[in-house]
C-alpha positions, 0 to 999 in steps of 0.5 A: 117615321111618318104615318100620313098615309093613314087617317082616322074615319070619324061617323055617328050614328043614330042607333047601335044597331046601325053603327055596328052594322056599317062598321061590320060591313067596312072591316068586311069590304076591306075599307077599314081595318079597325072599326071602335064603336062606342055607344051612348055619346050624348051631343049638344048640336045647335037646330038651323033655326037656332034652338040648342038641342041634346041627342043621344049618338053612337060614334064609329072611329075606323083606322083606313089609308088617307089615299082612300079617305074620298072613296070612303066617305062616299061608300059611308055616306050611301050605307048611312041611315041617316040622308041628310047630312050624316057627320063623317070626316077624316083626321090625319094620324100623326103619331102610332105604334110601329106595330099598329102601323105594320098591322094596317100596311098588311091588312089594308089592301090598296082597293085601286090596285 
């Protein structure tokens, strides 16, 4: 059984409060089904001019339909509090259980149709 036509969305925020508002707001909006979050992730990320810094993150990973993934993204990136660049991509899900795969079709609804 193939699962392509699902994705993981992967977001980070810089506060709590903000992840869990966004994430609210994409199970609302019927864009995800699932939205984790997961607080107090600590990142190591290099400064464009090159100094190496540390910084406390929260990560939202939300399970949506790869066909939606651009759509997505955007409405993310418009909500985001963070303007200049906030890290949002997708991961293609290979592998899950048939029954989470059945829980998604049913409950992520095809927002073209």
């Amino acid at each position: 059984m193939s699962f392509s036509e699902f994705s993981i969305v992967y977001i980070t925020f810089p506060n709590e409060v903000e992840a869990k508002k966004l994430a609210k707001k994409l199970v609302q909006e019927n864009l995800v089904n699932f939205a984790n979050v997961m607080p107090l992730m600590q990142t190591y990320y290099r400064e464009i001019k090159g100094a190496v810094e540390l910084d406390a993150e929260v990560m939202v990973m939300a399970k949506i339909r790869t066909s939606q993934a651009e759509e997505i993204i955007g409405y993310i990136s418009e909500q985001h509090p963070v303007n200049s660049a906030p890290e949002i991509y997708t991961v293609p899900i290979s592998h899950m259980s048939s029954l989470l795969a059945d829980n998604l079709k049913a409950n992520l609804k095809s927002r073209k149709s």
